[in-house]
C-alpha positions in Angstrom: 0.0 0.0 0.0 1.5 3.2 -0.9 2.3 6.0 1.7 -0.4 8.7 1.3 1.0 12.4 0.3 -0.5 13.9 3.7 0.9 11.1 6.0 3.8 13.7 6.5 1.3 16.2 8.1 -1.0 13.8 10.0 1.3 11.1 10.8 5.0 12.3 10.7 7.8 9.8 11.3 10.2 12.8 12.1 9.8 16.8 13.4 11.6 19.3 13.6 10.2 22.2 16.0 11.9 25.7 14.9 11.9 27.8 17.7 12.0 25.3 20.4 13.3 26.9 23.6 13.2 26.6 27.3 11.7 29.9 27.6 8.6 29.8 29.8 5.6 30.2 27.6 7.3 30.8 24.0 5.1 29.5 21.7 8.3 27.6 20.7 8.9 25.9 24.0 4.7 25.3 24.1 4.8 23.2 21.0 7.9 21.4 21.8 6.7 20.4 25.0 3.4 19.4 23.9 4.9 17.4 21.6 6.8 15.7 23.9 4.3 15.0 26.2 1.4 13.7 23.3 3.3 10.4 23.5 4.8 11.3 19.7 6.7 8.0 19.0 8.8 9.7 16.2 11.8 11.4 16.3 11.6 14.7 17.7 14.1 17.7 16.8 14.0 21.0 18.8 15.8 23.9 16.4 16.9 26.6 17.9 20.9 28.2 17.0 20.8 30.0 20.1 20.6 26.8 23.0 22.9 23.8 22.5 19.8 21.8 24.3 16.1 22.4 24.9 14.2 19.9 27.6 17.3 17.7 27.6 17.4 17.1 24.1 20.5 18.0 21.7 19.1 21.5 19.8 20.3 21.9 16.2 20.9 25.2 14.7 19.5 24.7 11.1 17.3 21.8 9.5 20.6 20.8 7.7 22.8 20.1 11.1 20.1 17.3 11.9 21.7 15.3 9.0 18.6 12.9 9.3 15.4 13.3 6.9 12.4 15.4 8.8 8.9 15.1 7.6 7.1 17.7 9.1 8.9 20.7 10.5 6.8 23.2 13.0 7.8 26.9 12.7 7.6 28.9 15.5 9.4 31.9 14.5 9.0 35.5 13.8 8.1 35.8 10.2 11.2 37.7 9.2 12.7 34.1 9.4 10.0 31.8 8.2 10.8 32.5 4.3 14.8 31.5 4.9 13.0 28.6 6.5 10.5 27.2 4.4 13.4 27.4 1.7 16.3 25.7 3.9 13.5 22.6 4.8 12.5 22.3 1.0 16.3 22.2 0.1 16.7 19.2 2.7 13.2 17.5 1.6 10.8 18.1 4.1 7.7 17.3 2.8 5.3 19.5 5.3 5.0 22.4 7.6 2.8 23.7 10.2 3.6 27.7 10.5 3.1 29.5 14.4 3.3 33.1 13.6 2.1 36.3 13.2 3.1 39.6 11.6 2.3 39.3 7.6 -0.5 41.2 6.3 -2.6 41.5 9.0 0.4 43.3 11.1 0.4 46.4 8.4 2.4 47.6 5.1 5.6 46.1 6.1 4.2 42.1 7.2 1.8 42.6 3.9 4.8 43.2 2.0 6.7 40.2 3.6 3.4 38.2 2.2 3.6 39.5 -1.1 7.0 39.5 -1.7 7.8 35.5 -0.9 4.8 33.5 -0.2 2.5 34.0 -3.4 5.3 33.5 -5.9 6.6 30.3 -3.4 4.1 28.8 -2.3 3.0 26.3 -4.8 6.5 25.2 -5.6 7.9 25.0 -1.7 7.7 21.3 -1.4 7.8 20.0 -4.6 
């Protein structure tokens, strides 16, 4: 039976949490320790360049230093970072991603313009 296309968002076997962090109520450490309290049986990357660890887990800087192949990565970032991202996780096959953020277009001219600029021309062709 073949692997359906949205298994990566619904049933990862990897993810990588950008933004992971210790810091009490992030969003970034929220996520990450939800997911490591659901019982996720995958393997479970926190991402963060700025902690060598996060809950006692080794934290990578970049989706490439995990040298292992993510599914689903969850971005908890500001947006200034999510298009460097999106295109680092494509680059290293990631075939889905949640996004945690706000601050495009309904923040004003300057988020509106980060929308425009990189997600309607990237979009479609992100994970291809």
């Amino acid at each position: 039976m073949c692997k359906h296309y949205l298994s990566a968002l619904f049933s990862p076997k990897s993810v990588a949490v950008f933004g992971a962090s210790d810091r009490p109520d992030s969003v970034g450490q929220i996520v990450f320790q939800n997911m490591l309290g659901s019982g996720f049986n995958g393997l479970l990357y926190p991402v963060n360049p700025k902690h060598a660890e996060v809950r006692g887990k080794r934290a990578y800087a970049s989706i490439a230093d995990i040298g292992e192949p993510v599914e689903l990565v969850v971005i908890a970032t500001p947006p200034q970072t999510v298009p460097c991202i999106i295109e680092s996780c494509g680059i290293h096959g990631v075939k889905a991603a949640v996004i945690i953020t706000a601050g495009f277009c309904e923040a004003g001219p300057e988020g509106e313009a980060l929308e425009r600029n990189y997600w309607k021309p990237h979009a479609a062709t992100a994970f291809a």
